[in-house]
N, C-alpha and C positions, 0 to 999 in steps of 0.2 A: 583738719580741725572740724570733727563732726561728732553731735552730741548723742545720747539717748534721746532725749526729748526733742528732735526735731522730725520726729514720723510725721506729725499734720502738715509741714510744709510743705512735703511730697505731693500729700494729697491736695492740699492747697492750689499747690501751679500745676498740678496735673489736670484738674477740676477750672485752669483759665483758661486750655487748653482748647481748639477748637479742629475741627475736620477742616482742610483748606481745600479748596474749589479742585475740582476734578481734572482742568486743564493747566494745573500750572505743575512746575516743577520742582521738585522737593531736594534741598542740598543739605548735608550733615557738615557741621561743624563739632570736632572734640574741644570740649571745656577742661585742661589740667592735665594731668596721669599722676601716677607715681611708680616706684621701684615696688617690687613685691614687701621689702622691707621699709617701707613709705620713708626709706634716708634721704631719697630726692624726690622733692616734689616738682612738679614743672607747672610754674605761673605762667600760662599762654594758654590760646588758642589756638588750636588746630584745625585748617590751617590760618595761618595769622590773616589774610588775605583770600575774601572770597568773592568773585563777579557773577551775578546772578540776572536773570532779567522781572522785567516788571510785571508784575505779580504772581512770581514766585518765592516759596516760602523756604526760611532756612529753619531746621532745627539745631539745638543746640543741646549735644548729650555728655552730661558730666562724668567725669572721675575724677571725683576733687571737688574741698570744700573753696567756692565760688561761685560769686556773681554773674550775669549777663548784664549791663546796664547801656539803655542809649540817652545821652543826657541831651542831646539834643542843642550844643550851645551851653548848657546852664553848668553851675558845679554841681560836681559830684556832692550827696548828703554827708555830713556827718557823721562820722562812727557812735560816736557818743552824744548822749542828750542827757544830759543834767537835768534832776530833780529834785527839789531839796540837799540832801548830802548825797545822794545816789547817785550814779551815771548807767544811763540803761542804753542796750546796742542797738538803734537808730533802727524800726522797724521800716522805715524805707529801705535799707539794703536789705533787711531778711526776708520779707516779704514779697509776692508779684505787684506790681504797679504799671497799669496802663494794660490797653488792648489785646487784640490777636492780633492787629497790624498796626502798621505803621509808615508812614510817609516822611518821617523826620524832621516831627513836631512831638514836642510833648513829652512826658519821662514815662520809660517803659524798662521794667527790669523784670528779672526771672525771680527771684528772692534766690534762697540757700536751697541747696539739697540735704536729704534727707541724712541718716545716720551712718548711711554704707556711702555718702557720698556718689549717690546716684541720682540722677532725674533730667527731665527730658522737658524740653522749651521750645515753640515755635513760634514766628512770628512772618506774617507776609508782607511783603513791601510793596508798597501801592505807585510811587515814584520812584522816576530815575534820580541819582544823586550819589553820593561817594557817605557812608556813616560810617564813623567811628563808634565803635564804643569797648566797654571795658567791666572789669571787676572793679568793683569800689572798695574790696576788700584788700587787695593786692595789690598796691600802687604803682603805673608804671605798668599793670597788665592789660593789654591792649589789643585791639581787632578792629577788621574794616571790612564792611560789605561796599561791596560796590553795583548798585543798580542799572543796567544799560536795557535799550531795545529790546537786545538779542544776545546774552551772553555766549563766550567763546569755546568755552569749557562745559567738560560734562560733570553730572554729580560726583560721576564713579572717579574722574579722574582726581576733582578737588579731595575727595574722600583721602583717597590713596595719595594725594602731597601729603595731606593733613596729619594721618600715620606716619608718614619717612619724617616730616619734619617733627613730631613727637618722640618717635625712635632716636634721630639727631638729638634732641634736648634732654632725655635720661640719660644715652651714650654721655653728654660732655660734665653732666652732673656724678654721675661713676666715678669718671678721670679725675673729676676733682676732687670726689672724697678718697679716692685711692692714694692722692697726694696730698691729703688736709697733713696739716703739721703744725705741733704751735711752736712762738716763738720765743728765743730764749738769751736773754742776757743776765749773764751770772744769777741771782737769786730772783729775778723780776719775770714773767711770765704772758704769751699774750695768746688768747684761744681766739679763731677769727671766727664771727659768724657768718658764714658765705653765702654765697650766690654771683650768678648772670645775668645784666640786664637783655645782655645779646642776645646769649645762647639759652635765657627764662627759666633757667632753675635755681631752686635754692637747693643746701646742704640742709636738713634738719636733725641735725645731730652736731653735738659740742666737739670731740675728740675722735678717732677712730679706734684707740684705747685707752684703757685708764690711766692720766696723768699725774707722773712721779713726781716730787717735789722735796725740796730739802723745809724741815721747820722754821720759821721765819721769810718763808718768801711771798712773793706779792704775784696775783693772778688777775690779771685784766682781760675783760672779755670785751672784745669788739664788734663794733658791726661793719660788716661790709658786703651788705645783700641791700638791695635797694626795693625788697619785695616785702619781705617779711616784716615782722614784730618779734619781741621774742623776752622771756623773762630767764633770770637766774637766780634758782631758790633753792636753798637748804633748807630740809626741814628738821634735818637734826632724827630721822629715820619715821619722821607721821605720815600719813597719805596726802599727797602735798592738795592742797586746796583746787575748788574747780576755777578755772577761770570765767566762766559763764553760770549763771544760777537761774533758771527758771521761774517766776511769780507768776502760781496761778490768778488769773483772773473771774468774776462773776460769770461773765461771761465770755467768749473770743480767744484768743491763743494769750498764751500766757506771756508776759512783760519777762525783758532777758536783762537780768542785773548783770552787769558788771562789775567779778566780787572785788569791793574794795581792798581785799587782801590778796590778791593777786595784781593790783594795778598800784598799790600806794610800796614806794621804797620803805626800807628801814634804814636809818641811821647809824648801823653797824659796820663796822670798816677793819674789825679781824673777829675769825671765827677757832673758835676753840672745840668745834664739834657740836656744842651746843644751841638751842634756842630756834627762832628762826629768821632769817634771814634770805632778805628779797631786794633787790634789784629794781621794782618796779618795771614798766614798760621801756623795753629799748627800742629806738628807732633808727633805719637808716642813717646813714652817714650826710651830714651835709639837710636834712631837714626842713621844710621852712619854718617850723614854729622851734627850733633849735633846741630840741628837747633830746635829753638823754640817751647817747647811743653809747654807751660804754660801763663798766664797774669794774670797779676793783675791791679786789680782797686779801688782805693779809693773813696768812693760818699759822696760828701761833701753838698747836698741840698735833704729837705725832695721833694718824688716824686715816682711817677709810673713810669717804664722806663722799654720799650720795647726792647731789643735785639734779634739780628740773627746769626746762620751760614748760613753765603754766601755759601758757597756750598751745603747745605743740606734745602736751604730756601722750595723747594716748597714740602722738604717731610717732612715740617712744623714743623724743628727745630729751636726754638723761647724758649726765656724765657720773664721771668720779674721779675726785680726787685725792691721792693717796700722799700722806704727810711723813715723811721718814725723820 
């Protein structure tokens, strides 16, 4: 999930960035990966678990649209902030907030990276103490530094966990798109949207091919990724809408609307090829604010029929379903 318009945030956290002191020791943490064909994404840190000592700095180098956040105790921000009719994307998560270090007080995040999904974060730890922290983006995406004396490990070695267990987490994302499969009772239909909390990856893709269907049957799409978000939208063959919109400002980085035509349902409940038709946001399964993780559709005209998620459009999650 990464936009054109996010080159200044690069420059942003690169520019919060600072040299750390000469005698401490410098650890790399991988933020995300993906497949060359971005069908698995992997929501984690690598490695999940890093012991470092007191006043040495960890960086943290992305592949992948995500956060760093240490919340310190407090909750994670909001994704959304309401304005009038608007809801715009909570400039606390996109944004850097808080220092070059940290003692594990106080909120400190990297914001987003930039458009290739690249960018680089450091932060020193001034005490000893055990931090959690996470993407706020990715629910359930999570990491722990742990500050000691005299840590046990070396950079090189955390490095190279932090690789096998990235390696491990595309491998089991693979296996499962290899065996994605939808389900099927007489004319009723169910597409699952996957992932692992375990093993940290999601599926970002509907089908593994185009799904056949007799006319008159009903397709419900599920969720069962505990990471994601994800939309289901026909648009009846137009460029399907962005789901993020840029508002420049007078001054300062531009305000990130969240297009209401991407997040509000439509009232449609069979499609005939025509019009458009959306889903609204689905959310994991089991939710706390028990909002919409599911849709169905009944397609009542023979046809080829292109759908998207809006959030995950340009890392070319797209089905099709074809109407006999």
């Amino acid at each position: 999930m990464a936009w054109s318009w996010l080159p200044y945030l690069l420059s942003a956290v690169l520019a919060a960035t600072t040299p750390t002191h000469a005698t401490s020791t410098k650890w790399t943490v991988i933020v995300g990966g993906a497949t060359a064909d971005t069908s698995i994404y992997a929501n984690a840190f690598f490695p999940q678990t890093i012991e470092i000592g007191v006043g040495d700095t960890v960086t943290w180098t992305f592949e992948g649209f995500h956060n760093v956040a240490f919340l310190s105790g407090g909750a994670p921000p909001p994704f959304g902030l309401p304005e009038g009719e608007k809801t715009y994307w909570n400039p606390q998560m996109l944004f850097p907030v808080g220092g070059q270090s940290y003692d594990g007080t106080g909120y400190h995040t990297s914001g987003v990276p930039g458009p290739d999904g690249r960018l680089s974060y450091t932060l020193t730890f001034t005490k000893p103490g055990r931090y959690r922290y996470e993407c706020t983006i990715h629910s359930g995406m999570r990491g722990m530094v742990i500050v000691t004396d005299k840590p046990t490990g070396t950079p090189a070695a955390a490095l190279e966990r932090g690789r096998a267990e990235q390696v491990a987490t595309l491998a089991a994302g693979r296996a499962r798109f290899a065996g994605l499969a939808v389900e099927r009772n007489g004319t009723s239909f169910v597409v699952p949207l996957v992932g692992n909390s375990q093993q940290r990856y999601s599926v970002l893709r509907f089908t593994r091919e185009p799904l056949v269907v007799p006319r008159g049957s009903t397709v419900t799409w599920a969720m069962r990724d505990t990471f994601e978000i994800h939309t289901v939208t026909f648009t009846s063959g137009e460029k399907p809408p962005e789901f993020a919109v840029p508002e420049p400002q007078a001054s300062g980085a531009p305000k990130v609307l969240l297009n209401p035509k991407a997040l509000t349902p439509t009232s449609t409940i069979q499609y005939d090829g025509t019009g458009y038709v959306n889903s609204g946001l689905l959310f994991p399964p089991g939710n706390p604010g028990k909002l919409a993780s599911s849709f169905t559709l009944t397609f009542t005209k023979p046809g080829r029929f292109e759908y998207w998620c809006l959030v995950h459009a340009e890392a070319g999650q797209h089905g099709i379903i074809v109407v006999q």
